[in-house]
PDB file with SEQRES, HELIX, SHEET and CRYST1 records, atoms N, CA, C and O in Angstrom:
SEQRES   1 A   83  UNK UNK UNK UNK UNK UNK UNK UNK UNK UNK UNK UNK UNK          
SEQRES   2 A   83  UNK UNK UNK UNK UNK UNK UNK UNK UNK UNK UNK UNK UNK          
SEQRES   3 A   83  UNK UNK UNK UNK UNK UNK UNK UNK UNK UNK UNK UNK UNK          
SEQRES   4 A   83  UNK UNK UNK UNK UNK UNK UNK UNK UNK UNK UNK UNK UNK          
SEQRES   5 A   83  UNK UNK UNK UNK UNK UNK UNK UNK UNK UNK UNK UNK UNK          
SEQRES   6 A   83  UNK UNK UNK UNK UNK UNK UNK UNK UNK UNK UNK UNK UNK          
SEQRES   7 A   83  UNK UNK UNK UNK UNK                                          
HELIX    1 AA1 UNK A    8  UNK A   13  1                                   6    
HELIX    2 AA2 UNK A   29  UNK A   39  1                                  11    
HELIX    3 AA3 UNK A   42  UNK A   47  1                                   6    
HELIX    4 AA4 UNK A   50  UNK A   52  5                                   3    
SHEET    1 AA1 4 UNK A  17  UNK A  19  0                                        
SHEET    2 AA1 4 UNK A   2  UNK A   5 -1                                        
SHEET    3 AA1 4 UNK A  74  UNK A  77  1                                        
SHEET    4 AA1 4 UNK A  54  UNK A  57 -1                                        
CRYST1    1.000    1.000    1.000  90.00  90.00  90.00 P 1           1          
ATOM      1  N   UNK A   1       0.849  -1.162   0.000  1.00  0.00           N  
ATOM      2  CA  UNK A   1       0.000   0.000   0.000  1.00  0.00           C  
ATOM      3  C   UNK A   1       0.899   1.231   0.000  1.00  0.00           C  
ATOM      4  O   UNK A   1       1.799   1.240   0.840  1.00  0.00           O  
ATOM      5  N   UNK A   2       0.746   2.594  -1.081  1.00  0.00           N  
ATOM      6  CA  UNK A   2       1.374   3.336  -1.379  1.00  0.00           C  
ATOM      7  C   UNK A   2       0.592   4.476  -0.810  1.00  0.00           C  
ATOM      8  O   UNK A   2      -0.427   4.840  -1.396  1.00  0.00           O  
ATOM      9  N   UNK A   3       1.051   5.160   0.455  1.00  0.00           N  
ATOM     10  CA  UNK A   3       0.471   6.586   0.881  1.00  0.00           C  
ATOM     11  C   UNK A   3       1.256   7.746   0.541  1.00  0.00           C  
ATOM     12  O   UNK A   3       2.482   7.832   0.604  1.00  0.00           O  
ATOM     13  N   UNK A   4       0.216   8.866   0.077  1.00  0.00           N  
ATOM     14  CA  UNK A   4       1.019  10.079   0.092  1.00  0.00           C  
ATOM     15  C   UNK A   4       0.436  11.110   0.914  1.00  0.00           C  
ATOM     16  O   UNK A   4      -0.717  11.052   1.340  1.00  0.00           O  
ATOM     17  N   UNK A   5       1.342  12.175   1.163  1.00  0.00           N  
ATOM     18  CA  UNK A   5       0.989  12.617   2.197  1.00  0.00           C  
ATOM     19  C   UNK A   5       1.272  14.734   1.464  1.00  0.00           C  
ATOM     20  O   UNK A   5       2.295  15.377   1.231  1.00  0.00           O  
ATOM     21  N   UNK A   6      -0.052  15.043   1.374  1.00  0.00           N  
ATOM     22  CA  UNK A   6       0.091  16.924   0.757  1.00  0.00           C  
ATOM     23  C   UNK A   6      -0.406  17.623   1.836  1.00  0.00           C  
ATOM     24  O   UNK A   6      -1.184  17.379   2.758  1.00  0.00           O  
ATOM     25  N   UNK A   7       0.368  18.720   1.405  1.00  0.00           N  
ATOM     26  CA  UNK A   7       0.493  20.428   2.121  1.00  0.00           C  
ATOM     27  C   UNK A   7       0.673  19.973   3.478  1.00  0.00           C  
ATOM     28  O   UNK A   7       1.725  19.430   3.818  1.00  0.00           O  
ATOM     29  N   UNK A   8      -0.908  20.281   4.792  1.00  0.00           N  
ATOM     30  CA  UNK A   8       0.267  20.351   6.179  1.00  0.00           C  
ATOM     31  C   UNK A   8      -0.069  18.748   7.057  1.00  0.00           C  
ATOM     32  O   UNK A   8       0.231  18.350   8.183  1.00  0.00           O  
ATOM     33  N   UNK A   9      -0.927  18.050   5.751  1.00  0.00           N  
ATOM     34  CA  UNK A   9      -0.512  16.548   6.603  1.00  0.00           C  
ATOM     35  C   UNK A   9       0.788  16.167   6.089  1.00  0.00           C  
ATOM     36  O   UNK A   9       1.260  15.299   6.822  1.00  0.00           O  
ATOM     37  N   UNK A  10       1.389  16.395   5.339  1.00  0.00           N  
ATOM     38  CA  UNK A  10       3.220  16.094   5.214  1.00  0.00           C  
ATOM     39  C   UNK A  10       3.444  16.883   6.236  1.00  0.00           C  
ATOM     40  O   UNK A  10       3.927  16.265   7.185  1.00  0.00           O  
ATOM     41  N   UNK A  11       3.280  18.050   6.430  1.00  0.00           N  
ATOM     42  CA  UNK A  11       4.125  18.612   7.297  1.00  0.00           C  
ATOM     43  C   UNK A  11       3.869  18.046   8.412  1.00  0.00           C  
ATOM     44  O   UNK A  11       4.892  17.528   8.859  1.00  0.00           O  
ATOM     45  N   UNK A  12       2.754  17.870   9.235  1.00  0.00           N  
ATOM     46  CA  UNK A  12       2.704  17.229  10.054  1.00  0.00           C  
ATOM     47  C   UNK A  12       3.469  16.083  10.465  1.00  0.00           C  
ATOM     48  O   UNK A  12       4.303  15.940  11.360  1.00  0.00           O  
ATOM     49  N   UNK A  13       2.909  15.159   9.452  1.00  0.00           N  
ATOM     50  CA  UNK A  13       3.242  13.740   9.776  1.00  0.00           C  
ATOM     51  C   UNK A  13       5.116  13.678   9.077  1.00  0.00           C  
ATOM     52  O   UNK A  13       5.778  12.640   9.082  1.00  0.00           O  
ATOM     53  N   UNK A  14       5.483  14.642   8.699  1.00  0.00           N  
ATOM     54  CA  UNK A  14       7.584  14.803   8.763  1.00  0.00           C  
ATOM     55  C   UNK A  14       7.898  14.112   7.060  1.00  0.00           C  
ATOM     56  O   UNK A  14       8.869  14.419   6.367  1.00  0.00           O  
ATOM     57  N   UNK A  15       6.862  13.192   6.690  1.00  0.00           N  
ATOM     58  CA  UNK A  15       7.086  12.695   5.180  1.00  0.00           C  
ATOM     59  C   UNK A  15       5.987  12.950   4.110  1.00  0.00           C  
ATOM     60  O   UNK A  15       4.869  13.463   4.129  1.00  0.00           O  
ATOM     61  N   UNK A  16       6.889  12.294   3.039  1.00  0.00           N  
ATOM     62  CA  UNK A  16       5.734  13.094   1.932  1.00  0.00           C  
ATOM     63  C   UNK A  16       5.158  11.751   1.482  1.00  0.00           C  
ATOM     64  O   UNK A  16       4.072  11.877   0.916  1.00  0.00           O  
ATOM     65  N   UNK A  17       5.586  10.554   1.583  1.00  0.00           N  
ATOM     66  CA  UNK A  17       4.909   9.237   0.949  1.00  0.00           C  
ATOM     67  C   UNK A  17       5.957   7.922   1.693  1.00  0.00           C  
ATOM     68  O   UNK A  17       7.094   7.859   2.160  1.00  0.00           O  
ATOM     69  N   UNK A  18       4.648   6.857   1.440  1.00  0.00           N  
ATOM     70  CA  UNK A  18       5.881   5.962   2.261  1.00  0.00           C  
ATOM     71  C   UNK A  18       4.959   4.462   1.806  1.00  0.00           C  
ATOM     72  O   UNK A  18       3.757   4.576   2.044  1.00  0.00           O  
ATOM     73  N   UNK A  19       5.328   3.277   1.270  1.00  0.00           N  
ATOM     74  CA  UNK A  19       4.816   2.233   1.495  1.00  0.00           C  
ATOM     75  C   UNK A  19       5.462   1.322   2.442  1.00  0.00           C  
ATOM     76  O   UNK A  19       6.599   1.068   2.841  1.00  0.00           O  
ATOM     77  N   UNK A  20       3.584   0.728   2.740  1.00  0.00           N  
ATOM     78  CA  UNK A  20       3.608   0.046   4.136  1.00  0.00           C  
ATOM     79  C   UNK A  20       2.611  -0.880   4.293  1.00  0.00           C  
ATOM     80  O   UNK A  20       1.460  -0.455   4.196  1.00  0.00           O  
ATOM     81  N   UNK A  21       2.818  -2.323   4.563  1.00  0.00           N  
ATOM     82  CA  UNK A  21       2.138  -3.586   4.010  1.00  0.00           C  
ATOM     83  C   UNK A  21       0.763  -2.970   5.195  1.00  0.00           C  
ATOM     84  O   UNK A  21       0.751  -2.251   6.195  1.00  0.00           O  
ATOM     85  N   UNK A  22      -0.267  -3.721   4.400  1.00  0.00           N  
ATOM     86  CA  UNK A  22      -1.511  -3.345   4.634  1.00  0.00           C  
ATOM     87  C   UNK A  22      -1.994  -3.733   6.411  1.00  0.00           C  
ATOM     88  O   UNK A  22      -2.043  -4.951   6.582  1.00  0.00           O  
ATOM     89  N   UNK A  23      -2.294  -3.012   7.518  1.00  0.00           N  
ATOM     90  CA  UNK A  23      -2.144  -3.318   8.736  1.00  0.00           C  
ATOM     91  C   UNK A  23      -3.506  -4.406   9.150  1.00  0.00           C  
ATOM     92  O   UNK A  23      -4.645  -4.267   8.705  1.00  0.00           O  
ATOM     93  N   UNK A  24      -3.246  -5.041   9.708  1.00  0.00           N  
ATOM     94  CA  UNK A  24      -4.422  -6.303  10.206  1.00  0.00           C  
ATOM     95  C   UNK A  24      -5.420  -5.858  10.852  1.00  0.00           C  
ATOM     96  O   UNK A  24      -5.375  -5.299  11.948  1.00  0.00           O  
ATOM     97  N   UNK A  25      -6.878  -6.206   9.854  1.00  0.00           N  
ATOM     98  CA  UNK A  25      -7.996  -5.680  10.730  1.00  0.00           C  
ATOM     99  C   UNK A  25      -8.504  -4.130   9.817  1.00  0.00           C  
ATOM    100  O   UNK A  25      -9.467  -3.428  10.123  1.00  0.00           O  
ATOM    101  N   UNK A  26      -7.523  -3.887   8.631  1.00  0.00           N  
ATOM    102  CA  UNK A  26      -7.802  -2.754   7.853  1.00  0.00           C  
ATOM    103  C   UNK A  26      -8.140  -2.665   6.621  1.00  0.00           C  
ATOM    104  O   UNK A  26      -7.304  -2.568   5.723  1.00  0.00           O  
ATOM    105  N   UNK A  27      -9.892  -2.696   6.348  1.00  0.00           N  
ATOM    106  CA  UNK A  27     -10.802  -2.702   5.108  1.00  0.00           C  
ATOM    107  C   UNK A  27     -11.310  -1.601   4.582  1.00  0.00           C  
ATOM    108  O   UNK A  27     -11.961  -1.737   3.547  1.00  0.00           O  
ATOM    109  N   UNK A  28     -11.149  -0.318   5.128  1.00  0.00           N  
ATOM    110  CA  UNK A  28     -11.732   0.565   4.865  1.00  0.00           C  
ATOM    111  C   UNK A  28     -10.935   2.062   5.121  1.00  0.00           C  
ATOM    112  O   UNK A  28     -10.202   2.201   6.100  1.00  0.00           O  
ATOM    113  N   UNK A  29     -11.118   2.968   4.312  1.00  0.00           N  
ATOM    114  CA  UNK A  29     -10.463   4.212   4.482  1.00  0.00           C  
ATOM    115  C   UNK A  29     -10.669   4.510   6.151  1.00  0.00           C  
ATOM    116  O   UNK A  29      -9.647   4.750   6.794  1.00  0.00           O  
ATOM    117  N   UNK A  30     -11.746   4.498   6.729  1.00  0.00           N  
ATOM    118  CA  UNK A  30     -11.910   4.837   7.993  1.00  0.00           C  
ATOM    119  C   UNK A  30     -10.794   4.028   8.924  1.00  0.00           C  
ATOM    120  O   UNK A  30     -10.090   4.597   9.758  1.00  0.00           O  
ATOM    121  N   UNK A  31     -10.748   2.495   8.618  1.00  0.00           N  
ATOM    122  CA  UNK A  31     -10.301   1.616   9.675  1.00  0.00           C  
ATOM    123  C   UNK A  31      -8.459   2.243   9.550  1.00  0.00           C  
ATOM    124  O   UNK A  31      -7.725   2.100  10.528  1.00  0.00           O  
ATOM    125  N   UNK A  32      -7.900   2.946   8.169  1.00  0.00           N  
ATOM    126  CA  UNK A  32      -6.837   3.442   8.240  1.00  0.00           C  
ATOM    127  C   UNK A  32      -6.712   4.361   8.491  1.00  0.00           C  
ATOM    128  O   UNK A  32      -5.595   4.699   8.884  1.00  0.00           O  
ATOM    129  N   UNK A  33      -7.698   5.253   8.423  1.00  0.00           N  
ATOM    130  CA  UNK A  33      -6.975   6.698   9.260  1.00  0.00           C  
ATOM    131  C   UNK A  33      -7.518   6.055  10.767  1.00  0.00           C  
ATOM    132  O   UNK A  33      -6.386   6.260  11.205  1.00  0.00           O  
ATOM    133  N   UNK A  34      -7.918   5.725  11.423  1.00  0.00           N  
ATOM    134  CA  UNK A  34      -8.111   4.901  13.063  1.00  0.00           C  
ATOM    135  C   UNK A  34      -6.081   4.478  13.258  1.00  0.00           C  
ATOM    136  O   UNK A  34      -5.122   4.812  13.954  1.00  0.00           O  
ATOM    137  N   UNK A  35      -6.340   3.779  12.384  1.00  0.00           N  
ATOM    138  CA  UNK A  35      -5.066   2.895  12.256  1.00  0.00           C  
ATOM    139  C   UNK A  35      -3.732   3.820  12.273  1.00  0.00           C  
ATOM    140  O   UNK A  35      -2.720   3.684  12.960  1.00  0.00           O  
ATOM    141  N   UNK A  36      -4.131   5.050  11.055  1.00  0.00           N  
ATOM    142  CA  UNK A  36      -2.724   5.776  11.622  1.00  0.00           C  
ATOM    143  C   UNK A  36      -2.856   6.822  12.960  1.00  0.00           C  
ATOM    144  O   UNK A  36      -2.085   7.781  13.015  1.00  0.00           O  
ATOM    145  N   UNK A  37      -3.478   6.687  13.624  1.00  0.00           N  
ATOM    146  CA  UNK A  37      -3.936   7.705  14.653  1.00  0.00           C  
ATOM    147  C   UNK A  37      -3.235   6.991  15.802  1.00  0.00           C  
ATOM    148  O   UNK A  37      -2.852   7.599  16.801  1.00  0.00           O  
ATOM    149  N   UNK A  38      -3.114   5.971  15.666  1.00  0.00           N  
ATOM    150  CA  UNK A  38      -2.396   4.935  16.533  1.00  0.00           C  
ATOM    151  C   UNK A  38      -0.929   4.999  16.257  1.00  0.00           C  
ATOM    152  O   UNK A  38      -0.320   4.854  17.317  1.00  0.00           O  
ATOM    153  N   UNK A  39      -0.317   5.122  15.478  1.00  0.00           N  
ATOM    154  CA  UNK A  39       1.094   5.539  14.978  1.00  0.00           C  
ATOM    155  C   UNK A  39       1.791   6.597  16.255  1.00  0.00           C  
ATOM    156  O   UNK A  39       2.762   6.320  16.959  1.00  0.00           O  
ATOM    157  N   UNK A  40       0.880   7.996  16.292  1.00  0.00           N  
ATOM    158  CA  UNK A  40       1.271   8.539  17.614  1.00  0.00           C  
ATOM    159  C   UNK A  40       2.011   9.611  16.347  1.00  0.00           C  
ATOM    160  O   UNK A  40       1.916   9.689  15.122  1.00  0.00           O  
ATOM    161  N   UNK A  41       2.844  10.416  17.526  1.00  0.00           N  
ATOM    162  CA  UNK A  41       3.422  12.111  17.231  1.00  0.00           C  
ATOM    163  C   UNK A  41       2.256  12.365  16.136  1.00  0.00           C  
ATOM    164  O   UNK A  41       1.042  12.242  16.295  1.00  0.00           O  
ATOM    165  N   UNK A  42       3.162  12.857  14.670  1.00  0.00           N  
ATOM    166  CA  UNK A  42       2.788  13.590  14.076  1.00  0.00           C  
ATOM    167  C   UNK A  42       1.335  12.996  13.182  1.00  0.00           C  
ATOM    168  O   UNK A  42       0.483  13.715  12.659  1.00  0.00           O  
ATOM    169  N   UNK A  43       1.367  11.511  13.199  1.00  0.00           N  
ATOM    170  CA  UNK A  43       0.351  10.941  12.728  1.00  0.00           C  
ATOM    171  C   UNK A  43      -0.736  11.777  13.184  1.00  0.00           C  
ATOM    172  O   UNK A  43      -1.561  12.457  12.573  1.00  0.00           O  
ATOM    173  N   UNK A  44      -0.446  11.464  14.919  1.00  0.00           N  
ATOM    174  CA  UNK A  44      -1.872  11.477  15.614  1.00  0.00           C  
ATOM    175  C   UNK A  44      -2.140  12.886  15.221  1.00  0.00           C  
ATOM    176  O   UNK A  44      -3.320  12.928  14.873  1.00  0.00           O  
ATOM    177  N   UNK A  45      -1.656  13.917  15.129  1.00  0.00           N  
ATOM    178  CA  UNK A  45      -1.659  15.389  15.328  1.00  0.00           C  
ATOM    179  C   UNK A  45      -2.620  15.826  14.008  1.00  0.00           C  
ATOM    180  O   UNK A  45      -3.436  16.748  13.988  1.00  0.00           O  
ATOM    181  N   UNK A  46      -2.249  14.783  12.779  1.00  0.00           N  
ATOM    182  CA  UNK A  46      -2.459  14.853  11.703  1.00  0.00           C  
ATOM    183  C   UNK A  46      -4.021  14.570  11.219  1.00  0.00           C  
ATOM    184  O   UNK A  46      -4.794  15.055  10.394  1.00  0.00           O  
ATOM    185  N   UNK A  47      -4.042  13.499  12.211  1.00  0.00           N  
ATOM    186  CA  UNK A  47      -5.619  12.420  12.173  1.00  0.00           C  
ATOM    187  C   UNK A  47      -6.310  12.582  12.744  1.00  0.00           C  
ATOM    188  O   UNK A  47      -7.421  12.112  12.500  1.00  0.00           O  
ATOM    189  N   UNK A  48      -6.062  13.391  13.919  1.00  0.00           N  
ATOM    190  CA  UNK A  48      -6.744  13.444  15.042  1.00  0.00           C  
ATOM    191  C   UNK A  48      -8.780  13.967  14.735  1.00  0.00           C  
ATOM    192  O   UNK A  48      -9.772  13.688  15.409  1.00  0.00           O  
ATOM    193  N   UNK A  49      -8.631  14.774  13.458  1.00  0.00           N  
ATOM    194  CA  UNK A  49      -9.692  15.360  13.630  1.00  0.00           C  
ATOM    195  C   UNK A  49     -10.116  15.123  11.916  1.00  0.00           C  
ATOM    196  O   UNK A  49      -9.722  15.872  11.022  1.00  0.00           O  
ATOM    197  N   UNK A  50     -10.791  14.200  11.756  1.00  0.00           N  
ATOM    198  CA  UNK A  50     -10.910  13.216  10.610  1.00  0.00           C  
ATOM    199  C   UNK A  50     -11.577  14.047   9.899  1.00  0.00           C  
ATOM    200  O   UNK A  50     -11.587  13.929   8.674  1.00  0.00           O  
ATOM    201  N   UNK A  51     -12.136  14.864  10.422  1.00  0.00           N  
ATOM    202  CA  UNK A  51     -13.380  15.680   9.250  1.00  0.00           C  
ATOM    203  C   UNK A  51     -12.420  16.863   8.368  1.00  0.00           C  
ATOM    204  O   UNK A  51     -12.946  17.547   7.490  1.00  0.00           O  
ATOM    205  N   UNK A  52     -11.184  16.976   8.674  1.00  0.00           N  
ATOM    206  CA  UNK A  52      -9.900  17.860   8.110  1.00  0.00           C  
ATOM    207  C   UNK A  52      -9.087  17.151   7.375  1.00  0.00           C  
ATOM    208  O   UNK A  52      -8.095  17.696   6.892  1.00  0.00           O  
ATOM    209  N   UNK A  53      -9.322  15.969   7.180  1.00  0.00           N  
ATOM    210  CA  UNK A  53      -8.404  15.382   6.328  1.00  0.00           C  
ATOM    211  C   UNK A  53      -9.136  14.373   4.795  1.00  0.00           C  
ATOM    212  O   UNK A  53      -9.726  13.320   5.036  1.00  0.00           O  
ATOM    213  N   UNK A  54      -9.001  14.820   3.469  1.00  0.00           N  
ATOM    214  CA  UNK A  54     -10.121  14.257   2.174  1.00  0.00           C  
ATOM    215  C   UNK A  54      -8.783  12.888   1.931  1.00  0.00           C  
ATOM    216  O   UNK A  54      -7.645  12.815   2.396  1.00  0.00           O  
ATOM    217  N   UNK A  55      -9.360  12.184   1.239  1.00  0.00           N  
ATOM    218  CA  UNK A  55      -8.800  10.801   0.948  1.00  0.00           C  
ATOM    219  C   UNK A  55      -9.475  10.645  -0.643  1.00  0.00           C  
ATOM    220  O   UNK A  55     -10.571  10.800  -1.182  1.00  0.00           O  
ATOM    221  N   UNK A  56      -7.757  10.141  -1.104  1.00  0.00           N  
ATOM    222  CA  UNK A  56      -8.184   9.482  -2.745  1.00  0.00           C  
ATOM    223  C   UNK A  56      -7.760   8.322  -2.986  1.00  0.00           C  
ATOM    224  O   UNK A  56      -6.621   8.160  -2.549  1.00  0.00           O  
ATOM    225  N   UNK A  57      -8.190   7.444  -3.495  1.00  0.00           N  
ATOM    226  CA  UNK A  57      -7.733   5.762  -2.989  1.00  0.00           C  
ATOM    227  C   UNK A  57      -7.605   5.632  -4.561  1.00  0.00           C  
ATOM    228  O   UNK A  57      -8.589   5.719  -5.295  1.00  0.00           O  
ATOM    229  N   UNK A  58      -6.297   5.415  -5.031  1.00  0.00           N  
ATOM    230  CA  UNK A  58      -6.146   5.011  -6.940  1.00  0.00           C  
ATOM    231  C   UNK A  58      -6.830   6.332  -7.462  1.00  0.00           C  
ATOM    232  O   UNK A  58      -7.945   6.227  -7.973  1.00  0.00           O  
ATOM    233  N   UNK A  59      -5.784   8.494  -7.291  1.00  0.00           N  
ATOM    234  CA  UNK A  59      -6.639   8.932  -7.909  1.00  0.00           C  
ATOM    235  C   UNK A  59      -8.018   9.237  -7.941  1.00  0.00           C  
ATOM    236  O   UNK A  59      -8.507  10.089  -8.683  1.00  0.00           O  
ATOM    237  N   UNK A  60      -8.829   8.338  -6.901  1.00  0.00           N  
ATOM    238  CA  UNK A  60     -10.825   8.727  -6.692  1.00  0.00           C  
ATOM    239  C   UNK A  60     -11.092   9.022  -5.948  1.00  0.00           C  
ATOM    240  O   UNK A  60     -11.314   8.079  -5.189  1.00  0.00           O  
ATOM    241  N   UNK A  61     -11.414  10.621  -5.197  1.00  0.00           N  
ATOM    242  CA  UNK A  61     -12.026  10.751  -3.957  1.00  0.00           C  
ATOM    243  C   UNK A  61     -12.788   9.597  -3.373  1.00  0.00           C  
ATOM    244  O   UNK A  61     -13.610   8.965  -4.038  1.00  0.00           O  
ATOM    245  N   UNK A  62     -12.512   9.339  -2.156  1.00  0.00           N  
ATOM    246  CA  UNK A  62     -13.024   8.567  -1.707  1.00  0.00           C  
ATOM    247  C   UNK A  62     -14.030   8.408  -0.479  1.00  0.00           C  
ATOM    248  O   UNK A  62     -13.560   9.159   0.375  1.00  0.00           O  
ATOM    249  N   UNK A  63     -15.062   7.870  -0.010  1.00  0.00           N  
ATOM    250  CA  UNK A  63     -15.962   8.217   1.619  1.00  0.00           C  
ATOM    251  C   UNK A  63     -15.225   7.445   2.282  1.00  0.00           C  
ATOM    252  O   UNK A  63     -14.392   6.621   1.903  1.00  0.00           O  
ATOM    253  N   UNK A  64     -15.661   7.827   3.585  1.00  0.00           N  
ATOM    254  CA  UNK A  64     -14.937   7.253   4.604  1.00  0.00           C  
ATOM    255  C   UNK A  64     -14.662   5.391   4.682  1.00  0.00           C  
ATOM    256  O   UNK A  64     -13.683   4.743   5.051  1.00  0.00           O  
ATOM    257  N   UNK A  65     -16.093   4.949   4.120  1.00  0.00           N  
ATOM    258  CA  UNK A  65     -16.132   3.566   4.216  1.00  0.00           C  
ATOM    259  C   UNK A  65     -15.210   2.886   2.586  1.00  0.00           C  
ATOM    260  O   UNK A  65     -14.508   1.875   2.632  1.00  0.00           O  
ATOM    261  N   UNK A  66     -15.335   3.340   1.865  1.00  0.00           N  
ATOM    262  CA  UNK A  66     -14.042   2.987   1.057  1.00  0.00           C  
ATOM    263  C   UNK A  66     -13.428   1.839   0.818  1.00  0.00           C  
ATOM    264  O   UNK A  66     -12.295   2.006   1.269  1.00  0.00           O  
ATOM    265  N   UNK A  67     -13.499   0.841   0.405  1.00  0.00           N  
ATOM    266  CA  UNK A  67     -12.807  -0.322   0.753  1.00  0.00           C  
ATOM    267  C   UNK A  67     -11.259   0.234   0.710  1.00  0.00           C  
ATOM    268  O   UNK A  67     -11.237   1.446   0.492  1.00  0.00           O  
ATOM    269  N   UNK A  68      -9.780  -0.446   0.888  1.00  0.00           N  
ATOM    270  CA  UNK A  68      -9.357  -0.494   0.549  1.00  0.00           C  
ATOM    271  C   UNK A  68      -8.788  -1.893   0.360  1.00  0.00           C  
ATOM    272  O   UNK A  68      -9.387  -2.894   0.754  1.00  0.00           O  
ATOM    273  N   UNK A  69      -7.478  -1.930  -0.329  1.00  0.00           N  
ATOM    274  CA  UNK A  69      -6.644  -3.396  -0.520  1.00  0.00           C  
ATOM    275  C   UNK A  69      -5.192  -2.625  -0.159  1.00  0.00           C  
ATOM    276  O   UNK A  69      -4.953  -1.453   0.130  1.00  0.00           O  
ATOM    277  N   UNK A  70      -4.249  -3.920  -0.318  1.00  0.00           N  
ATOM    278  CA  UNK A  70      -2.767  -3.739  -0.219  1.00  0.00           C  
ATOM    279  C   UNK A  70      -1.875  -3.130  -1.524  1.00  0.00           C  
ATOM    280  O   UNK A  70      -0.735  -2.671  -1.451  1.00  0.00           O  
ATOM    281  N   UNK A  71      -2.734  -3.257  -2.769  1.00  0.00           N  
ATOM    282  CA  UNK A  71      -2.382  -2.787  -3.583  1.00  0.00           C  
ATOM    283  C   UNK A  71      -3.059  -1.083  -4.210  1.00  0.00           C  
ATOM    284  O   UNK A  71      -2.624  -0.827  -5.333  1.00  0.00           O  
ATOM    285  N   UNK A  72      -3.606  -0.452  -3.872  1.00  0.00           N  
ATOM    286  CA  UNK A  72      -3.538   0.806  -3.328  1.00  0.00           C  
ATOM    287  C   UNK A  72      -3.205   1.812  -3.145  1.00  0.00           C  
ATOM    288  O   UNK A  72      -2.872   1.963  -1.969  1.00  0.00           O  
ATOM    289  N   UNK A  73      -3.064   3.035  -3.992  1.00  0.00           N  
ATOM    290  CA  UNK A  73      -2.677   4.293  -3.786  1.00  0.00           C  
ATOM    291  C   UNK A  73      -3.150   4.830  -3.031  1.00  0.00           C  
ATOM    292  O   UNK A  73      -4.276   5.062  -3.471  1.00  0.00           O  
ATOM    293  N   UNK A  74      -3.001   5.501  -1.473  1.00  0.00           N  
ATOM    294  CA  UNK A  74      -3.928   6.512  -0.847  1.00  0.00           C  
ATOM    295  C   UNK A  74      -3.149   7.266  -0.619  1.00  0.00           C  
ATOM    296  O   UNK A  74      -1.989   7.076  -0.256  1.00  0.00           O  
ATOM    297  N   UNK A  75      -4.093   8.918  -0.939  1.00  0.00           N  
ATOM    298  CA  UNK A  75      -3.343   9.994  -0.633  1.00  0.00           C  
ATOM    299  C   UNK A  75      -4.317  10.584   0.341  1.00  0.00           C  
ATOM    300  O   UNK A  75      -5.494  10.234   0.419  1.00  0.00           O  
ATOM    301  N   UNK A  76      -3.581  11.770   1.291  1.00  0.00           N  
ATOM    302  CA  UNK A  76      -4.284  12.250   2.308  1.00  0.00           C  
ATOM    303  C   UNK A  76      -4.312  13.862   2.273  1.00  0.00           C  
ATOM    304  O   UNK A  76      -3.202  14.370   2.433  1.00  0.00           O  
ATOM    305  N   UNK A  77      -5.224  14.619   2.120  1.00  0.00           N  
ATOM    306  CA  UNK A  77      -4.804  16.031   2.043  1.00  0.00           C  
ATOM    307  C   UNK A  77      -5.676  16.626   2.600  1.00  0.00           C  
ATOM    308  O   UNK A  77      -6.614  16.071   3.170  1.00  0.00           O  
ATOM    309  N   UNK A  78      -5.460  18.194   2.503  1.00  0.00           N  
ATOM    310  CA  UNK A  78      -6.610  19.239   3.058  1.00  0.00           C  
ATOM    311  C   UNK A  78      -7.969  19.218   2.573  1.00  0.00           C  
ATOM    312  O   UNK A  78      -7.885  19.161   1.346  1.00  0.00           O  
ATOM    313  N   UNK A  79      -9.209  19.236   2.936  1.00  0.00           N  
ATOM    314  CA  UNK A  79     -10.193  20.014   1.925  1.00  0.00           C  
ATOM    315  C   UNK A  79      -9.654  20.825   1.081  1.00  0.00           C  
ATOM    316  O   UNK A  79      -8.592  21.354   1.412  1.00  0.00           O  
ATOM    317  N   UNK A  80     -10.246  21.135  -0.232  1.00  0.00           N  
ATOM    318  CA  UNK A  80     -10.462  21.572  -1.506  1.00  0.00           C  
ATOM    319  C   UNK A  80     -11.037  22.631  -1.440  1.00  0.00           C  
ATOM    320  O   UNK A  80     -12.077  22.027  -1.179  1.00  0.00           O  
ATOM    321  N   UNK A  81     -11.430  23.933  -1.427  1.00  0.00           N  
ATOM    322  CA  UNK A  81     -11.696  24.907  -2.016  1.00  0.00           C  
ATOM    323  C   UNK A  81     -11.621  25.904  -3.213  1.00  0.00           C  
ATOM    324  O   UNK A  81     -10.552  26.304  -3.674  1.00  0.00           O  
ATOM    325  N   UNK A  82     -12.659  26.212  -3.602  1.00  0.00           N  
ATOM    326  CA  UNK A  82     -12.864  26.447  -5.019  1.00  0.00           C  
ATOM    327  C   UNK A  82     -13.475  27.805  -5.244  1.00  0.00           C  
ATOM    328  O   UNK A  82     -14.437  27.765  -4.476  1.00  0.00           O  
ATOM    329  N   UNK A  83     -13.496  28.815  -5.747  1.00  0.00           N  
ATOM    330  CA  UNK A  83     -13.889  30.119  -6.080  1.00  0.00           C  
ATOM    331  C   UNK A  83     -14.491  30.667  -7.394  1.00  0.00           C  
ATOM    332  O   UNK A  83     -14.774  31.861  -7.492  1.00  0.00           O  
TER     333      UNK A  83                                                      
END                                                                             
C-alpha cells in the first residue's frame, strides 16, 4: 500500500509518501486513518480530527467507508476549495 501525504498533513506527519504492508484488521479508508492515529506524534496530530483530512484511494475521492486493498494508492490532504 502506497500513501502520500500533501500540504500540512506532510508537514505534520515529517514525510511526503511511504509504502507500508496493509495493517491487520484494515478494510476501509476509515479503519486506516483509526489505524494511523495509533502511529502517535505527528500521525496522531495529523488524524486526530478526521473531518480535516479528504482521501483518494487510486486517484478517486473517496468516503470514509471505502474499501481499501494492499495494492492501493492513498493519498491524504486538506479540503479543496474552489472560487
Amino acid at each position: 500500500m502506497k500513501l502520500l501525504y500533501f500540504a500540512w498533513v506532510r508537514e505534520k506527519t515529517g514525510i511526503g509518501e511511504e509504502t507500508i504492508t496493509m495493517p491487520e484488521g484494515v478494510t476501509t479508508v476509515e479503519d486506516l486513518v483509526s489505524w494511523m492515529i495509533t502511529r502517535g506524534g505527528g500521525f496522531e496530530a495529523a488524524f486526530a480530527d478526521k473531518s480535516t483530512v479528504r482521501v483518494a484511494v487510486n486517484q478517486e475521492y473517496a468516503k470514509i467507508d471505502w474499501p481499501v486493498t494492499d495494492d492501493d494508492e492513498i493519498a491524504f490532504f486538506p479540503p479543496v476549495t474552489g472560487g
